[in-house]
N, C-alpha and C positions, 0 to 999 in steps of 0.2 A: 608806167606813169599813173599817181592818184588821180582819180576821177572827184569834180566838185560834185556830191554827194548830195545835198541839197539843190544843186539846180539839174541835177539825174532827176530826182525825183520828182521835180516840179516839169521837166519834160514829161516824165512817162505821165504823171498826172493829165497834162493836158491831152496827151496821145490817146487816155482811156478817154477820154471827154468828148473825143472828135470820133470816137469808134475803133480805134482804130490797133485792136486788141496785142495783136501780135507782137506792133512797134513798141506799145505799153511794155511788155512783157521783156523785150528785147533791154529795154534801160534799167527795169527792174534787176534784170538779172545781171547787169553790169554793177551797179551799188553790192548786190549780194556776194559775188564775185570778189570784190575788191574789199567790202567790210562781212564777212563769210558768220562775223558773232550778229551781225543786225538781223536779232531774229524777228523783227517788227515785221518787218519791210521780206527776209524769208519766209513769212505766213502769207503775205501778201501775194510772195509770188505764189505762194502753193496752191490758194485761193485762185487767181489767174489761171492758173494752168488748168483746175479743173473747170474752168468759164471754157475755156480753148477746148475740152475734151481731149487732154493730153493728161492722162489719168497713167500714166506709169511718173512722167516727172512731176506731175501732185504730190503723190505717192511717195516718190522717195525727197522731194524736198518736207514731206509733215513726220515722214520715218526720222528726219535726221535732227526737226526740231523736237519732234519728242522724246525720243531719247538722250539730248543734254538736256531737258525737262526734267525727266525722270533721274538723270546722274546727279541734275542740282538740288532733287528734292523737292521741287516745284510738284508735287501731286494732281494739281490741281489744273494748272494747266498744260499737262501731259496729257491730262486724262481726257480734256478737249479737241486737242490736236489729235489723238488716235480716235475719239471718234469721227472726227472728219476722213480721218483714213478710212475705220470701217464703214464709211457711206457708200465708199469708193470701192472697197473689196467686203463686201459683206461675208463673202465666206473665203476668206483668209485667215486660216485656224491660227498666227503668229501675233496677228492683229487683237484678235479676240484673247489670246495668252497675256499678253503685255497688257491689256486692256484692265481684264482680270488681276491681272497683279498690280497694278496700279489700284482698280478700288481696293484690293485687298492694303494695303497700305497706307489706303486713307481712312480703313474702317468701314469703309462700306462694303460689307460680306455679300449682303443680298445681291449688289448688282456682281461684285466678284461670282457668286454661287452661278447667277444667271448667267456670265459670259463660258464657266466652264461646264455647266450643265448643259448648254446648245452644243458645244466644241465635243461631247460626251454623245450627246443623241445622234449627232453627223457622223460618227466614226461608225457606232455600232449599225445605223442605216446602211452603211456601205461595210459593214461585215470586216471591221475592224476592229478586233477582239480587244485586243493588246492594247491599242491607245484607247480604248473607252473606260479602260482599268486603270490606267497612267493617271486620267483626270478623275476617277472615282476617289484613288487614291490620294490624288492633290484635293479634293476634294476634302475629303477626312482631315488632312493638316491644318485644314484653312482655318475655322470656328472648332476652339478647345470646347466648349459649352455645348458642341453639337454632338452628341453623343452616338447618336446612331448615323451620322457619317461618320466617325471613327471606325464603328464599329463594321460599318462597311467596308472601310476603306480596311482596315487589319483582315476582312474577311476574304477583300477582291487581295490581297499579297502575298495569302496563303496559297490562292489560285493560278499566281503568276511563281510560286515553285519557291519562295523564302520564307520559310515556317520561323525562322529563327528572326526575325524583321517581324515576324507577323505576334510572335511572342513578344517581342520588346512591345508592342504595340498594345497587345492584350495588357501586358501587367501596367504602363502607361494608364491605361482606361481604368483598370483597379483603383490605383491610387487617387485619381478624382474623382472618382464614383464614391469614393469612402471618404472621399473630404465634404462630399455635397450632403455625406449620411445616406446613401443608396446602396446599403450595404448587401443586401442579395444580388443586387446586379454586378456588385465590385465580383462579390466570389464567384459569379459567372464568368466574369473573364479572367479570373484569376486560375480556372479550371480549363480554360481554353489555354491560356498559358504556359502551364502546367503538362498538359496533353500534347502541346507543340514543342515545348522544351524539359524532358520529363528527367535532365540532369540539373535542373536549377534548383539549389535545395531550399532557400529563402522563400519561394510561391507555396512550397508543397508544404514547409513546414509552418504556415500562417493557413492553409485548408486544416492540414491536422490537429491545429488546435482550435479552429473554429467548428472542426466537426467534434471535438471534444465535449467542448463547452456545449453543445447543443445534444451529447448526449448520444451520439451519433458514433462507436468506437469503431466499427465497422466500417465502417468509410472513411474514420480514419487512417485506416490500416491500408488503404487503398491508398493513401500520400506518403504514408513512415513505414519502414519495418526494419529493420535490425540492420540489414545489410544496407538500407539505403544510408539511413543514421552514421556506419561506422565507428568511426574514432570521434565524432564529433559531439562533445557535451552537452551543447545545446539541444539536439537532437534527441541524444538517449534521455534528457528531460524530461521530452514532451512524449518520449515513447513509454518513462516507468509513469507517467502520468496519466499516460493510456491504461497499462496494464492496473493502475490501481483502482481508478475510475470501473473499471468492467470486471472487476473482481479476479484477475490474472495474477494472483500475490507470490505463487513460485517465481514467474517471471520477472516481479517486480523485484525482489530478493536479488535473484542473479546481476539485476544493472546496478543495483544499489552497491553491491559490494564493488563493482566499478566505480560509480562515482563518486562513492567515499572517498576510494582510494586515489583520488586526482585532486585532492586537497583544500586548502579552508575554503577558499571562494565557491566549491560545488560544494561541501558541508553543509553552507551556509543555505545556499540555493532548495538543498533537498529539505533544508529544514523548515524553511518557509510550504514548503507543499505540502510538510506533513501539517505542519498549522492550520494551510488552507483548507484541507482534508479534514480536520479531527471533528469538525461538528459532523460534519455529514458520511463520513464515514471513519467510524473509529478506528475499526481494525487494520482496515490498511493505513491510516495514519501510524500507529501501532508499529507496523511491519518497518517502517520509516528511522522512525523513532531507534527500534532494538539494532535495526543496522548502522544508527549512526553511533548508539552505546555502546555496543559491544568493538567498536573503534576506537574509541575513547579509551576503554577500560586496555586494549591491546596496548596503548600508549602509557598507559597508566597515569592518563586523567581523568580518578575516579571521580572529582568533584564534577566537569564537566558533564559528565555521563549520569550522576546524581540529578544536577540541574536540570539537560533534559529532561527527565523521567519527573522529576519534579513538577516540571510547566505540565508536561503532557498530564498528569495526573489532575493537574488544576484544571486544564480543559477538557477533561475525560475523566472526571468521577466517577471512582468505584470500580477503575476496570484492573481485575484480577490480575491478571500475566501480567503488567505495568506494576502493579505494585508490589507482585512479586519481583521482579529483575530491579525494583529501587532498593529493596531490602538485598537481595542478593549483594547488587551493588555497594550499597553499604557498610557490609562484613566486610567483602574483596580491601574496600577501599580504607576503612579501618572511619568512617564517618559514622561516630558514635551517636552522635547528637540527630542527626537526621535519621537515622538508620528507626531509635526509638519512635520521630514522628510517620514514619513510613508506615511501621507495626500498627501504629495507632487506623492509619488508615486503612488498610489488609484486613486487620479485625471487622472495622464498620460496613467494608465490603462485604469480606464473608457470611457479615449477619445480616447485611442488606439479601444476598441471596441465599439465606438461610442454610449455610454451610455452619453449622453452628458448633461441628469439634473442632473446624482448624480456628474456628473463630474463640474458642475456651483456651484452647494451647496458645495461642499468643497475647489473650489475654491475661492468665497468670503469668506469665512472664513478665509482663507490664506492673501487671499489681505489685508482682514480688519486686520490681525494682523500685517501683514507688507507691508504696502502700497509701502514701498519705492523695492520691492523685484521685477524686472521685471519680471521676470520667472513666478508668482503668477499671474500678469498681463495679461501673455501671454498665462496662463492657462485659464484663466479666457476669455480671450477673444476668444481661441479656441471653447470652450465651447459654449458662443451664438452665433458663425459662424453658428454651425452643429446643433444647435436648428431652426436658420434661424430671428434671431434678426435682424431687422435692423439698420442699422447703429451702430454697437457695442462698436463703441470706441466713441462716445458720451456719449452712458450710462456708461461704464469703468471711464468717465471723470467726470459724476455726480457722481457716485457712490463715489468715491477720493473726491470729491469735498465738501461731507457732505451735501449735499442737502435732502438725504432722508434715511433714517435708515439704519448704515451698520454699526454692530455693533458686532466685535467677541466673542463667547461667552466665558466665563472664566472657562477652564476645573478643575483648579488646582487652587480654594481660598487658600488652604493651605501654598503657595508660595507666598503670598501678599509679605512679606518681603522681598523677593527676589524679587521685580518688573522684567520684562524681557526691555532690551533697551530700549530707547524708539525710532521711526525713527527721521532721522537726520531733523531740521529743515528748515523751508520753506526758500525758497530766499524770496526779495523781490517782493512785489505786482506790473505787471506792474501797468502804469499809467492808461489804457486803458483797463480792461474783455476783455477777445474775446469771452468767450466764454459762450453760454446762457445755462438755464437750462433746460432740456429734460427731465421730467418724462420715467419711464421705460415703453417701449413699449410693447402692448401683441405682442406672436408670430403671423403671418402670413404665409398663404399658400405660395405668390410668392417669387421668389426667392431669393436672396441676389444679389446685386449689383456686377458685374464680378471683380471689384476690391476697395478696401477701400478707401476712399480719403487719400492722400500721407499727412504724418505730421511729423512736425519738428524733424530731431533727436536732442536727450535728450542734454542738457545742463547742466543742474542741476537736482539736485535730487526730487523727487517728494514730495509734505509737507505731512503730518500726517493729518487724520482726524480732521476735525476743530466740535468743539462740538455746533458753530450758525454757521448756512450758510449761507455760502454769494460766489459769484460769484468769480472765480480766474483760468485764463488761465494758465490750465494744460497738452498743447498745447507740451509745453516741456520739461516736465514729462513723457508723454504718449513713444513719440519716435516713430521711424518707425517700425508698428506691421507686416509691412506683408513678414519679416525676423525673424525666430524665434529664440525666447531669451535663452541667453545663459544660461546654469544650473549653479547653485552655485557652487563651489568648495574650496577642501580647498587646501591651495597653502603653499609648503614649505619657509620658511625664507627668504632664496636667491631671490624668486621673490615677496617677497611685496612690495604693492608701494613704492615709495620714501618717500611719508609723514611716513612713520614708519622707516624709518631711523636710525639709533641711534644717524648721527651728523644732522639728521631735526628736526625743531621745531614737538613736540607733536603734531602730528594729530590730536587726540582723545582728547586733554584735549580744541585743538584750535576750534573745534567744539560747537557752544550752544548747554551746557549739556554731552557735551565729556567726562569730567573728572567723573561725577556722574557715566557714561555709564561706564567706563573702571574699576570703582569700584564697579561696580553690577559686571559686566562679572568678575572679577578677585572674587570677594565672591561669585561668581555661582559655578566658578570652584573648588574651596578650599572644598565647600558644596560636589560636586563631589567627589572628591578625600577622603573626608572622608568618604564616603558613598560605597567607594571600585569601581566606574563607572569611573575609568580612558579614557573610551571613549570617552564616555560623559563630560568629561573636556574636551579635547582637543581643539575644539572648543572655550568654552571662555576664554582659556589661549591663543589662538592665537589671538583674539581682544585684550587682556588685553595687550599683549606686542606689543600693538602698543604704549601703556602709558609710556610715560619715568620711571615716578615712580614705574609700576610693572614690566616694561620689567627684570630687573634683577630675581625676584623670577618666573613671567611666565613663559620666556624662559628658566630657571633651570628646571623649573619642568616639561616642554614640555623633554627635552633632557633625564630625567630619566625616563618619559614613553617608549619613543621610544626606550630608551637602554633595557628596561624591555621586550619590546616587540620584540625585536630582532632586530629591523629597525636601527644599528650603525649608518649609514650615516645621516640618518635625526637626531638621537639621538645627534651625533657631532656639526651638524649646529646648532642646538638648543640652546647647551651650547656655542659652540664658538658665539654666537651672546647677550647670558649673559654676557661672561665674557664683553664684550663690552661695555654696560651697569654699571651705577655706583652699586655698592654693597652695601647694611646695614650694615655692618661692614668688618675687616679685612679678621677675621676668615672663615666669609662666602664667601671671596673671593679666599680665598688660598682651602678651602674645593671644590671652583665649578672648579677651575686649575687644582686641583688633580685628579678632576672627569674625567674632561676631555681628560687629558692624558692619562690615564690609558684606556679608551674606544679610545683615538686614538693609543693606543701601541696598545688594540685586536684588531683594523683593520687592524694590518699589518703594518699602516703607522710607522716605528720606527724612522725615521729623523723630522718629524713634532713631533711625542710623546716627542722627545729629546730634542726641542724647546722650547714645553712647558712645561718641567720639567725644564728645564734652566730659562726661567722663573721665577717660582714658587719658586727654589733654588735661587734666585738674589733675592728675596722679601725675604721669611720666610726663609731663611737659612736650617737649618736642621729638614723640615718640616717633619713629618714621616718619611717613606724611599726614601723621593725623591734622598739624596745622590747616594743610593746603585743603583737605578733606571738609575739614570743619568749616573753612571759608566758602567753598565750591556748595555744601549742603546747605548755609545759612543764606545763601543768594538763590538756591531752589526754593526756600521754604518764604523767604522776602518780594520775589517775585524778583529779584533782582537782576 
């Protein structure tokens, strides 16, 4: 039967009043009894009972309210409740645990740290190993930020015999250690890690490249070696980056020809290292480099393996064995056109390191295919200075002259139909030879004359080998050599001559043999482009549109390279200097306007794109979406 719960409580009330403790307690615990959630009136009693010194039912009536305290999430007032318990058992390790983990839950570490650092001291007092390490242990969990109770605590669980617990712990500590930026202490316990779990290959292989990077190959070797790496890519990575790093280039060789062969995505990876590599160490970038060519060329993508040797050559000027295996590559591959810039560069090495016969033999070669080309010339005559030839631009003037055999050889029969240029034609013959003919002289010990005799600068252009010889002052042809000649280059739109003008007469066609010359380069190029060597076009699509008649399709298709290749500004000129030019029909004119706008609307420019959709809209009227185009630019340019 329910008990009236209000007049329980208003007896036991006056029972306490009258003294009369016991009787108190007795009504109390009948409400508690009958309503078991009144934990008001259960404190009360628990209070009561330790008045009474009845310290075991204290006890278990403040154990039962704080633990639905702590079930409901009440932190706060659990936390109360057990300390009233631990008044009552002060060393009741159970007490002091729950205690503990209740401030740990409210955030208050310090007082958690204090209840299990006592709980920690009593054990080890009375020579209790085992639990003084349990709470060191919990201890380490409690505050992420406390680094060296971690560190304890990974150190006390290596002691209680779980090395593999003590390692998750170690590499744990790494990874926040290196987020705080405390990175020597990260790789301290990343080494402790490592040393307790010595098949984890993730730890050992973040030591070995940090001892890389620091220069350190020997200690790295101490984390990676061959057999630990295995089959694993990533691995043999950071092991030929070892071996490249510490000058190990046999070894490096042997992985390489593995990782080639595991395909484009390691390709890729090794090529980047030789990148990283080639300022600071060429050679073994070098070694990189030849194993990823000589892969290429097995497949028979000479252009690929060109490229390479290409780049590497741009970030490692001058180096010999590179430029020899591009020229290699080149014959192999039947790439004419780069093959010739290769030579160019091999020459200027060999004279940079005063190898000055391989540097003469590749220079005639160059002259005799382009006599008219000064730079060749000026190679060439570099060349017998540092042999010690006398008088060198006499012979330079026989040699031109066809007096005695100079004669390039033909790498590439297979391009007969494609003839290459031919050089621009001779002027006319003065009236008068100046100049006699001088067999080539042997070297001589004395020394070369302090300076050349001064001669005429260039006038005209030098003539083509003559296949009879005969006498012809080329006096001013030759030029003043003792200013060296300027390198070829290729020049955007905006700066070519004037003869390529669009409103000047054809340069190329007003030349003897121009027009033939403009339609080889423009079927050079076409050959190119189908061939997927859009580089390699470039070049004779920028001769070509010196020709009236292809400047419309050269310069189109120069603008869609450079748009391809990311280059918009050049891409723009390109097509803005077609549209200029007459077109083959309508459609290909409203198609090269479209193009164009649309590549000058992604530059940003939207008042020029606007221009020339206006344009294009005044001609074809409702050409694709130029309408919508036009509307959408004219509300950018309106603010609208």
């Amino acid at each position: 039967m329910a008990i009236d719960r209000e007049d329980t409580l208003k007896k036991a009330e006056k029972l306490l009043r009258q003294g009369k403790l016991d009787a108190a307690i007795a009504e109390y615990l009948k409400v508690v009894v009958d309503h078991p959630g009144d934990w008001a009136t259960a404190n009360a009693l628990g209070d009561l009972y330790a008045r009474a010194g009845q310290q075991d039912l204290a006890a278990s009536e403040y154990t039962r309210i704080g633990r639905h305290f702590v079930d409901e999430g009440f932190y706060s007032k659990a936390g109360a409740i057990y300390k009233k318990l631990l008044k009552l058992r002060p060393d009741d390790e159970s007490v002091q645990l729950a205690l503990a983990d209740i401030s740990h839950k409210q955030g208050l570490l310090a007082d958690a740290k204090a209840q299990l650092s006592a709980i920690a001291a009593r054990r080890r007092n009375r020579g209790d190993k085992a639990g003084a390490a349990e709470i060191v242990v919990q201890l380490g969990t409690m505050d992420p930020s406390d680094f060296d109770a971690r560190t304890l605590a990974a150190r006390t669980v290596i002691e209680m015999g779980d090395e593999e617990g003590a390692a998750a712990r170690f590499r744990s500590l790494y990874d926040d250690l290196l987020e705080k930026g405390r990175d020597a202490e990260a790789l301290l316990a990343l080494r402790e890690a490592v040393r307790l779990s010595p098949h984890d290959q993730e730890p050992r292989l973040v030591l070995a490249r940090s001892a890389v990077l620091s220069g350190d190959f020997e200690g790295a070797r101490a984390f990676l070696d061959r057999e630990t790496a295995g089959d694993d890519p990533t691995l043999q990575m950071v092991l030929l980056e070892m071996d490249l790093r510490s000058g190990e280039l046999d070894e490096a060789r042997e992985l390489l020809r593995t990782l080639v062969a595991r395909g484009a995505e390691q390709r890729d990876r090794v090529t980047e290292l030789a990148w990283a590599t080639a300022a600071s160490n060429p050679d073994a970038a070098f070694v990189v480099i030849d194993a990823l060519v000589d892969a290429a060329g097995a497949a028979g993508t000479f252009g690929d393996a060109a490229a390479l040797l290409h780049e590497f050559a741009a970030r490692v000027p001058n180096q010999i064995p590179a430029l020899l295996k591009l020229v290699e590559v080149c014959v192999d591959g039947g790439l004419e056109a780069r093959m010739y810039e290769a030579q160019a560069q091999l020459a200027d090495a060999y004279l940079g390191m005063g190898q000055a016969a391989e540097a003469r033999v590749i220079a005639e070669d160059l002259v005799a295919r382009e006599p008219w080309e000064r730079a060749h010339i000026e190679r060439f005559r570099r060349a017998l200075m540092i042999l010690r030839v006398p008088d060198p631009d006499s012979l330079i003037a026989t040699r031109l002259s066809g007096e005695v055999p100079f004669i390039a050889r033909d790498l590439f029969p297979e391009k007969a139909a494609a003839p290459l240029p031919e050089p621009p034609a001779p002027p006319p013959l003065v009236a008068e030879p100046a100049v006699r003919t001088v067999p080539e002289p042997e070297p001589f010990d004395e020394p070369p004359p302090a300076e050349p005799a001064e001669i005429a600068p260039p006038t005209l252009e030098a003539p083509p080998p003559s296949s009879t010889p005969e006498e012809v002052d080329l006096s001013h042809a030759l030029g003043d050599f003792s200013a060296p000649a300027p390198q070829p280059q290729r020049v955007p739109p905006s700066q070519l001559p004037e003869s390529a003008d669009v409103t000047a007469p054809d340069a190329e066609a007003n030349r003897p043999g121009g027009s033939d010359q403009s339609a080889q380069h423009m079927t050079l190029a076409r050959t190119y482009l189908e061939m997927g060597l859009s580089d390699e076009a470039i070049g004779p699509l920028e001769i070509a549109s010196r020709a009236t008649r292809f400047r419309f399709e050269a310069a189109s298709l120069l603008g869609r390279i450079f748009q391809d290749r990311g280059d918009t500004a050049r891409g723009i000129e390109w097509l803005e200097r077609a549209a200029e030019a007459p077109a083959p029909g309508e459609e290909d004119s409203r198609a090269l306007l479209y193009d164009l706008g649309t590549m000058v609307e992604e530059s940003g420019d939207t008042a020029r794109a606007l221009a020339v959709f206006l344009e294009l809209q005044s001609e074809a009227g409702d050409y694709r979406d130029v309408a919508e185009r036009v509307e959408r630019l004219a509300r950018v340019e309106t603010g609208g």
